[in-house]
NUZASE-501489 format. One record per residue: residue number from 0; residue in three letters; x, z, y of N, C-alpha, C in turn. Coordinates in Angstrom, 1 decimal. Example, Ala and Ser with C-alpha at 12.3 -4.5 7.8 and 13.67 -1.06 7.14 Angstrom:
SITE  pos  code     nxx     nzz     nyy    caxx    cazz    cayy     cxx     czz     cyy
SITE    0   ALA    13.2     7.8    -5.7    12.3     7.8    -4.5    13.2     7.8    -3.3
SITE    1   SER    12.8     7.1    -2.2    13.7     7.1    -1.1    12.9     7.9     0.0
END
This chain:
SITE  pos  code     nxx     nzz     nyy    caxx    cazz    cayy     cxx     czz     cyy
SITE    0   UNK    47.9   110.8    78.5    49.0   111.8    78.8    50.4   111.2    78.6
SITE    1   UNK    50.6   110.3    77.6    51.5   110.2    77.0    52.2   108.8    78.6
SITE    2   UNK    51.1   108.0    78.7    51.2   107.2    79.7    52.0   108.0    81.4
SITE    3   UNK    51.3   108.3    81.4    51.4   109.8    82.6    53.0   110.3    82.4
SITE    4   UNK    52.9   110.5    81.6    54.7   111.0    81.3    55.9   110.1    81.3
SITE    5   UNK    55.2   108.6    80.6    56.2   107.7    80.4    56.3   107.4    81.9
SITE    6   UNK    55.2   107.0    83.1    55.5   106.8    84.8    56.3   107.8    85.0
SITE    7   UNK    56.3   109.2    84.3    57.1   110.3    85.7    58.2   109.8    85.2
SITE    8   UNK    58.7   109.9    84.3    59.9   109.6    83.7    60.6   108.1    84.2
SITE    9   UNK    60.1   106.8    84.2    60.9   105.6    85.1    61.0   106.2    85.9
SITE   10   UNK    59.5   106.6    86.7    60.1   106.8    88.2    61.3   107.4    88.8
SITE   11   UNK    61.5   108.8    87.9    62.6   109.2    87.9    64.0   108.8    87.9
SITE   12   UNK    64.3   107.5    86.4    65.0   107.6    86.4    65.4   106.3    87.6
SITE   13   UNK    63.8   105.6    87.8    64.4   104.4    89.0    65.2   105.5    90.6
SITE   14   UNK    64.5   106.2    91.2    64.8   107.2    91.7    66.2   107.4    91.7
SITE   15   UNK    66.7   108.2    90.9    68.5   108.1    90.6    68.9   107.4    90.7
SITE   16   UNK    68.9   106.0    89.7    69.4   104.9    89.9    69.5   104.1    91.3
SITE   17   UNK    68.4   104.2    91.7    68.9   104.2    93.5    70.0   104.9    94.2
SITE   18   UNK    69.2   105.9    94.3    70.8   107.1    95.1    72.0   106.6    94.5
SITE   19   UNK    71.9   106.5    93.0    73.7   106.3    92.5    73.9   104.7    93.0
SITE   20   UNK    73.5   103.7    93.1    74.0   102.5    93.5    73.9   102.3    95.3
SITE   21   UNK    73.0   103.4    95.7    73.2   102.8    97.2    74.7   104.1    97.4
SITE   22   UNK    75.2   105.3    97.0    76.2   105.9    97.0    77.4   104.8    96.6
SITE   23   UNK    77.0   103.9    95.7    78.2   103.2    95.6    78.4   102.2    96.1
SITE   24   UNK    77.3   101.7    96.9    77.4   100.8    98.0    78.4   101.1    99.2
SITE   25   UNK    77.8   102.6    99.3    78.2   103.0   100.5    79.9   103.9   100.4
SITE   26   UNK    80.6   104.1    99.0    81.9   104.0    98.7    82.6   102.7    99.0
SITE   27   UNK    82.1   101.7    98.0    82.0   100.1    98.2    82.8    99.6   100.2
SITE   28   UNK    81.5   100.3   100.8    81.7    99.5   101.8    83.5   100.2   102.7
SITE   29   UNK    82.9   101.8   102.4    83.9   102.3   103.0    85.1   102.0   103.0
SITE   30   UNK    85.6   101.7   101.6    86.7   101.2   100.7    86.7    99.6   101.2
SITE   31   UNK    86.1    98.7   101.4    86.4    97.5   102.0    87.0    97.9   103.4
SITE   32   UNK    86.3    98.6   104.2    86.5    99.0   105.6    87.6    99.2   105.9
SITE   33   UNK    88.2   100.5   104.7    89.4   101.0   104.8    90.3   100.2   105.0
SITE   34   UNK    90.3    99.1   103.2    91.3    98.4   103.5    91.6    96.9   104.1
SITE   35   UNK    90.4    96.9   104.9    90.4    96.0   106.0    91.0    96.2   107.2
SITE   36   UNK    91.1    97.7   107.5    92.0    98.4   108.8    93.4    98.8   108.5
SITE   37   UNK    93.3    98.7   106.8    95.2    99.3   106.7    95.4    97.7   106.9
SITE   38   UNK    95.3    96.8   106.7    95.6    95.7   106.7    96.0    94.5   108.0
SITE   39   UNK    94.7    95.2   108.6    95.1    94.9   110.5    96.1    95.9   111.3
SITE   40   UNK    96.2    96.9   110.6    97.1    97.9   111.2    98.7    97.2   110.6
SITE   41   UNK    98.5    96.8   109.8   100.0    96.6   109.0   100.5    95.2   109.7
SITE   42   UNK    99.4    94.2   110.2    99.8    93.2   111.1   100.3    93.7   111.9
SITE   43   UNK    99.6    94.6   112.8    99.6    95.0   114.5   101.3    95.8   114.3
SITE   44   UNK   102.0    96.4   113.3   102.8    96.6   113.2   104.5    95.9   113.3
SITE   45   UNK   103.9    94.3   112.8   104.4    93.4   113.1   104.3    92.2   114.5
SITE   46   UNK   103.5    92.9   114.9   103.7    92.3   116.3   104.3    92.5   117.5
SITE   47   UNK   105.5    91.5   118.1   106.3    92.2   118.9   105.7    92.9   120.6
SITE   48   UNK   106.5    93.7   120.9   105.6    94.2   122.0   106.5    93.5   123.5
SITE   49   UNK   104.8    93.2   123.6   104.6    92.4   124.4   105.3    92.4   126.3
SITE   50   UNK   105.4    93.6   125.9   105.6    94.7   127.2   107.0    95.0   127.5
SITE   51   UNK   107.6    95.2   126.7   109.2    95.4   126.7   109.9    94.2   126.9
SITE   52   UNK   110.9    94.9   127.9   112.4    94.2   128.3   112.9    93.4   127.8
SITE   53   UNK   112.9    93.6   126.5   113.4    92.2   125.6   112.9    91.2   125.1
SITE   54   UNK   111.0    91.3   125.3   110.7    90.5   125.2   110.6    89.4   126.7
SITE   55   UNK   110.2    90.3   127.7   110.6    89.6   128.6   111.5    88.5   129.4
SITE   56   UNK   113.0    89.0   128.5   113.6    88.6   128.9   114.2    87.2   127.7
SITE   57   UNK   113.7    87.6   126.8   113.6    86.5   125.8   113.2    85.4   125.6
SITE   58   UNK   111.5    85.8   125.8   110.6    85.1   125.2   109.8    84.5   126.9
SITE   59   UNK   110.3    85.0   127.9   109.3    84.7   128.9   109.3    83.3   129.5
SITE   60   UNK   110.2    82.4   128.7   110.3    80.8   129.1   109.6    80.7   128.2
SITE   61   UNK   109.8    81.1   126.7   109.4    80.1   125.4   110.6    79.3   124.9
SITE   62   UNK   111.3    80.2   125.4   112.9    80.0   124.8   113.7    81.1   123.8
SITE   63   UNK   112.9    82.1   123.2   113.2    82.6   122.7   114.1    82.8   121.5
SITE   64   UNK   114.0    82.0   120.9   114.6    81.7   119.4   116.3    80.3   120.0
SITE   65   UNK   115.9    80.0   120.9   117.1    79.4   121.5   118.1    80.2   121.7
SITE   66   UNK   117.4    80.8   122.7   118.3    82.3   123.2   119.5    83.2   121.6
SITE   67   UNK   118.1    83.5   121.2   119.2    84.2   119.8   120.1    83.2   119.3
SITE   68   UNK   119.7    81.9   118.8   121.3    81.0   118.6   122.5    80.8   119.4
SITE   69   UNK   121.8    80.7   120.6   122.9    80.9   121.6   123.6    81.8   121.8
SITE   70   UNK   123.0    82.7   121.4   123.6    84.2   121.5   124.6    84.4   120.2
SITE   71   UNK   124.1    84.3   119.3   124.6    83.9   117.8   126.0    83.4   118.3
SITE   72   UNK   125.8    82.3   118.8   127.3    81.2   118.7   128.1    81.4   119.2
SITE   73   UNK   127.6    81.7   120.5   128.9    82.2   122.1   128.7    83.6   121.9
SITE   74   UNK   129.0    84.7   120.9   129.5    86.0   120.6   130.4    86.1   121.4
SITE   75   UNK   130.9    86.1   122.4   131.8    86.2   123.5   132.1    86.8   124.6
SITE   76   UNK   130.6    87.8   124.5   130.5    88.3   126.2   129.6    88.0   126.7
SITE   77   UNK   129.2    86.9   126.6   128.7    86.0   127.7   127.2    86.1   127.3
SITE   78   UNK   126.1    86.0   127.9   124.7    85.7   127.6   124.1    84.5   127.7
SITE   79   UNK   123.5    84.2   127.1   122.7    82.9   126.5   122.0    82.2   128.2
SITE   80   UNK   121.8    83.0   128.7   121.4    82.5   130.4   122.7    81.7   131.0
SITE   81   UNK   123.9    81.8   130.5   125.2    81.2   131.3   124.8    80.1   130.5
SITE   82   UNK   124.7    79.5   129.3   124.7    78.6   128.3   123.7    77.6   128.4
SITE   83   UNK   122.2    78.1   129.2   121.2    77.7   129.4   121.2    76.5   130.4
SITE   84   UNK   121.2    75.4   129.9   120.5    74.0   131.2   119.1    74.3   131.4
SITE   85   UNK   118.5    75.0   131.0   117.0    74.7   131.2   116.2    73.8   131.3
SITE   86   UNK   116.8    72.6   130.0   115.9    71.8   129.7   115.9    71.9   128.0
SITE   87   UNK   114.7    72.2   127.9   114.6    72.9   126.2   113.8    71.1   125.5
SITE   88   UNK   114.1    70.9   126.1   113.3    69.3   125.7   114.9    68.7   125.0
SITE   89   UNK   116.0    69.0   125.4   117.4    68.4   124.6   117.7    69.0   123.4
SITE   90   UNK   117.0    70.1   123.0   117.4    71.0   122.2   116.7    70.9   120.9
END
């Protein structure tokens, strides 16, 4: 009898002990997931859009970061397209 009781009893408490560790698996994973997506979200927040006018008009040689110096220097009116030889190989 005594035997009998001591099996109900592991089983039991193996039983729990399941449910509470696959529940915390399953917190565990959520919680990685989560902050796996705040994290690609917080990139995708830093990425410029691709789509807009200013990148377009910026970035659509691969002259971009030229452009803003130029623009920088000759504060004058004028836009970095007058300033531009279009050979980014001298630069």
């Amino acid at each position: 009898m005594k035997v009998l009781l001591l099996i109900v009893v592991c089983l039991c408490v193996w039983i729990c002990g399941s449910a509470e560790s696959q529940a915390t698996y399953e917190e565990y994973d959520a919680g990685y997931a989560k902050g796996y997506e705040d994290a690609c979200m917080g990139l995708w927040d830093e990425w410029p859009d691709y789509g807009s006018e200013d990148f377009k008009i910026g970035y659509a040689d691969g002259q971009g970061e030229r452009r803003d110096e130029l623009d920088a220097a000759h504060d004058d009116g004028y836009s970095a397209d007058e300033y531009d030889d279009g050979d980014s190989d001298e630069w």
